[in-house]
C-alpha positions in Angstrom: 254.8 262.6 177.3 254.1 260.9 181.1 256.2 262.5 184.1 257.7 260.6 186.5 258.6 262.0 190.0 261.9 260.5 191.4 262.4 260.3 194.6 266.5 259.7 195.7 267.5 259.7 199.1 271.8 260.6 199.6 273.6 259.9 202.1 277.5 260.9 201.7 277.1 259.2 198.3 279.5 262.1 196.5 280.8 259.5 194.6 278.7 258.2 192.3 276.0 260.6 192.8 276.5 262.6 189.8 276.4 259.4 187.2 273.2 258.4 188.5 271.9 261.9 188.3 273.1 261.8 184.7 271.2 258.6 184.1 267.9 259.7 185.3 267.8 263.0 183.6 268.5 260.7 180.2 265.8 258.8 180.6 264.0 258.1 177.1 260.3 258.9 176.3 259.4 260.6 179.4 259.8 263.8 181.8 261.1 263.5 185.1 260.9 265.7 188.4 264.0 264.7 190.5 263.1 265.4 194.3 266.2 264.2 197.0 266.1 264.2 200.5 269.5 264.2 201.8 270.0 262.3 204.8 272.3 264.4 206.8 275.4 263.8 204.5 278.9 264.7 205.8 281.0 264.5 202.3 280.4 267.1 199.6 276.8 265.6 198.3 274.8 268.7 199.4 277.1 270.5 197.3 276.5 268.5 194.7 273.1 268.9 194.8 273.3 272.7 195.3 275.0 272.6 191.7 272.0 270.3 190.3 269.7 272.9 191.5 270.9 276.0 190.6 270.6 273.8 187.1 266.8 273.7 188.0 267.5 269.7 187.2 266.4 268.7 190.8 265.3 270.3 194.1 266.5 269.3 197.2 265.7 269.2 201.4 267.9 267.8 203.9 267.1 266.7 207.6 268.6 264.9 210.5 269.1 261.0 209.7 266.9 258.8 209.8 267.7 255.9 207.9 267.0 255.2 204.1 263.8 253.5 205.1 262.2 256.4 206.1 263.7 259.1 204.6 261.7 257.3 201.2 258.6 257.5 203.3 259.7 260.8 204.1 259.8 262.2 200.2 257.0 260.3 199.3 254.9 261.8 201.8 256.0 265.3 200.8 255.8 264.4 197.3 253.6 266.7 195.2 250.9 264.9 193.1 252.3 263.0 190.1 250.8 260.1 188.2 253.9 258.0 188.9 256.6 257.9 191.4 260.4 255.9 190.8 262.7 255.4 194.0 266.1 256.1 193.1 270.0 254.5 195.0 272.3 256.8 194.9 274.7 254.7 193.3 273.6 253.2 190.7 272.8 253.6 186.6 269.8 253.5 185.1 269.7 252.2 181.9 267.9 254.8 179.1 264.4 253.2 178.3 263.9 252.2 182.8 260.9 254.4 183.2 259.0 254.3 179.7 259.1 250.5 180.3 257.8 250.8 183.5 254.7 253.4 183.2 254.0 251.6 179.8 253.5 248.5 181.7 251.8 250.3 184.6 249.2 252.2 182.1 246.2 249.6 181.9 246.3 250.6 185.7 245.8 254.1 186.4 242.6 253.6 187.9 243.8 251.2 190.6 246.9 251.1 192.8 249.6 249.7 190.8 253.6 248.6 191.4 256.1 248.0 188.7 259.8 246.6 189.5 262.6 244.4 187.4 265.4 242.4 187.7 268.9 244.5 187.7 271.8 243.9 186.2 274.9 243.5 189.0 278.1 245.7 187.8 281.0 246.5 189.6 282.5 249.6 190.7 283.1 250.8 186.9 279.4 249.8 185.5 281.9 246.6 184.3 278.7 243.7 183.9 279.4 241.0 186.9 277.3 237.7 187.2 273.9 238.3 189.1 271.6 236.8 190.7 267.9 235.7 189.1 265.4 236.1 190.9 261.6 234.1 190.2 259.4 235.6 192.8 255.9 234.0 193.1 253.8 237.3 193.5 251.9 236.4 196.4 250.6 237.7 199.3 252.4 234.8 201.6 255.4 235.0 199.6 255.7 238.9 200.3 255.8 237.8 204.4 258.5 235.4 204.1 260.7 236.3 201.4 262.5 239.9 201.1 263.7 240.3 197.4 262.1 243.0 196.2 264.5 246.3 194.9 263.5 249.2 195.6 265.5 250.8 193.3 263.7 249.2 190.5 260.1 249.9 192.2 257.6 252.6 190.1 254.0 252.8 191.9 251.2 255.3 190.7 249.1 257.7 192.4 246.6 255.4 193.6 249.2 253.2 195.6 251.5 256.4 196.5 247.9 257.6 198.8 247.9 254.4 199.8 250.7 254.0 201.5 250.7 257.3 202.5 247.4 257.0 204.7 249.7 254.7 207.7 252.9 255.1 208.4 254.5 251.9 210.5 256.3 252.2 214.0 258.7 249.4 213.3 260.1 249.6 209.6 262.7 247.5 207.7 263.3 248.9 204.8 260.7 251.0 202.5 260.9 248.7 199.1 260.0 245.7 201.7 257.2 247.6 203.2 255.7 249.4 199.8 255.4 245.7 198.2 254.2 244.0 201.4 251.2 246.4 201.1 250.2 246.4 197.8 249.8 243.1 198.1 247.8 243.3 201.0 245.3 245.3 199.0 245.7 243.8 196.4 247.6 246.2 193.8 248.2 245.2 190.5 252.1 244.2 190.7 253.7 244.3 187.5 257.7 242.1 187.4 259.6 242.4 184.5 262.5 239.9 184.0 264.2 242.6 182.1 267.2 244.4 184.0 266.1 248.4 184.3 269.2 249.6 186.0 272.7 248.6 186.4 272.8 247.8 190.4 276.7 249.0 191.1 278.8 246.8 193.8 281.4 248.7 196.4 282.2 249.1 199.6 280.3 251.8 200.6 276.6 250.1 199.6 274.3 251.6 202.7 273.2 247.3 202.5 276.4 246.5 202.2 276.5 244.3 199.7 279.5 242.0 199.0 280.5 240.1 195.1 277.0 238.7 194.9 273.4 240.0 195.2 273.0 236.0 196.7 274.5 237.5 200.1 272.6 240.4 200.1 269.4 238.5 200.1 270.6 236.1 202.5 271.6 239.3 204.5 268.0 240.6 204.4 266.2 237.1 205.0 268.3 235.9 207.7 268.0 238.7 209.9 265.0 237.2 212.0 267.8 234.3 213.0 270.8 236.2 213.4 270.0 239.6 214.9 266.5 241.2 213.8 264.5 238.4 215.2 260.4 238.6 214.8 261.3 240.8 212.3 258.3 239.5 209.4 255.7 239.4 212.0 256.4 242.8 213.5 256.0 243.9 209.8 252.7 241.6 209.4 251.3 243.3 212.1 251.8 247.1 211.0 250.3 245.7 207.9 247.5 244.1 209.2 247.1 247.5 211.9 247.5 250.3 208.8 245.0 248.4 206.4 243.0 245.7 207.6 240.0 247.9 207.0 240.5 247.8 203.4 241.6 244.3 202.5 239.9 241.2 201.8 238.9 238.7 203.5 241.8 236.1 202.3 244.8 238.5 202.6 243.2 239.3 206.1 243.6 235.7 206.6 247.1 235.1 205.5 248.2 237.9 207.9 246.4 237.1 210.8 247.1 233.2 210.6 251.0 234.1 210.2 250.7 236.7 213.1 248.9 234.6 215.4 251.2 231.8 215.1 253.6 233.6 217.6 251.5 232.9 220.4 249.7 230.0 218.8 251.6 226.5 218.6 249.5 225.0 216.9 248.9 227.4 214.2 252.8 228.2 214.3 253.1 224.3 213.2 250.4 224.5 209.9 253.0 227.4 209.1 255.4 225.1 208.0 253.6 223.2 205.6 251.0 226.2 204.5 251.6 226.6 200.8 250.4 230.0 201.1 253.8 231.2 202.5 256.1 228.9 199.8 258.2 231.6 197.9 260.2 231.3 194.9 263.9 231.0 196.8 264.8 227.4 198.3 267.1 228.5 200.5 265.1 231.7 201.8 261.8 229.2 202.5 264.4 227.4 204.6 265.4 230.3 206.6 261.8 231.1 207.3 260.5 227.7 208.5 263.9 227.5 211.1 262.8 230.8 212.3 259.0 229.5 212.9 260.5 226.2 214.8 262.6 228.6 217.0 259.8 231.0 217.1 262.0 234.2 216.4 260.3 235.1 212.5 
């Protein structure tokens, strides 16, 4: 039977922290090593994970906040050696069969970096099923630079891409499931989506994204940030990209990410960015968002 080391990162999530717990430790047809890295919690979280424990179901650390973004980076850095790794919400459920899906599908890959995530199934509050939001993501490089739908609580990597990204870690950061996919497919890891819900995402009022009724705003949220208050916010990313791996990526995806970085200071190249095909992504309205941002300049 495969293990899988989960990585969860709380943050005065005392609510539903437990239920997600309980979900991950029933997971079907595999072994898991819960690691959490609480994110200096003010609620009764670290109590709960003293009680998980003292169970010897999960160990935990705690430091001074930093953000989910980096507090993932953070555990997966400190992670020991497993042949897969699963980032984990704190709020959420994950439905029995999540992670045997995912390494089955990930297990033609061992020898070569490898990423594994699914479409989820919005609930509300109670786990109640709530209408949600398809997603048909191209799977290319360009794509990856324009378009931020990936969730990382769906994401399983192996080893091979866990080193990977381990080997740079970016000054400017967004969020980690953004960063993760952005360079696996810079070097080209095999990416696996499955069009299968794995979890049951929950919607409240206390989501760190804060999310609202529909995952649609959420992704607008997360797209539209170079136009309303995280402007250059995909190049910055291209560039700590391009900076961390460029010495192990081809000559194409080298291409894409200097051609889309150089078009800041480049109008001429910043114009052939709004009719490259290379950076078309599977969301209308997102590849909208994206070519306003190049004409103003601010993507």
């Amino acid at each position: 039977m495969k293990n899988v080391t989960v990585l969860l990162s709380t943050y005065n999530g005392e609510k539903y922290l437990e239920e997600q717990l309980n979900s991950i430790v029933a997971q079907k047809g595999v072994t898991t090593d819960i690691i959490v890295r609480d994110d200096g919690s003010t609620d009764k979280t670290c109590g709960i994970l003293d009680k998980w424990q003292k169970k010897n179901a999960l160990r935990w650390y705690s430091g001074p906040n930093m953000g989910p973004a980096r507090s993932f980076l953070n555990l997966l850095r400190d992670s020991d050696d497993d042949e897969y790794y699963a980032f984990s919400d704190q709020d959420d459920y994950w439905l029995p069969e999540k992670l045997h899906v995912a390494i089955s599908q990930l297990k033609p890959f061992n020898d070569e970096p490898a990423l594994y995530f699914s479409q989820t199934q919005l609930v509300d509050k109670d786990l109640n099923e709530i209408d949600s939001v398809i997603i048909n993501p191209l799977l290319t490089m360009g794509e990856a630079l324009v378009y931020q739908f990936i969730g990382g609580c769906t994401m399983v990597i192996n080893r091979r891409l866990r080193d990977i990204i381990n080997r740079y870690t970016p000054l400017y950061l967004s969020m980690h499931d953004v960063w993760i996919y952005e360079v696996a497919q810079a070097i080209n890891a095999h990416i696996v989506f499955d069009r299968t819900p794995s979890i049951l995402y929950r919607q409240h009022g206390d989501n760190v994204m804060g999310q609202t009724t529909s995952r649609a705003a959420h992704w607008k949220d997360r797209t539209g940030r170079a136009i309303r208050r995280d402007w250059h916010a995909r190049s910055r990313l291209a560039q700590e990209v391009y900076d961390g791996y460029h010495e192990i990526m081809t000559e194409d995806k080298i291409r894409i990410l200097r051609d889309f970085i150089d078009g800041k200071k480049d109008l001429k190249k910043r114009i052939r960015l709004l009719s490259d095909d290379r950076y078309r992504c599977g969301d209308v309205a997102t590849y909208r968002f994206f070519r306003l941002a190049v004409l103003m300049n601010i993507y």
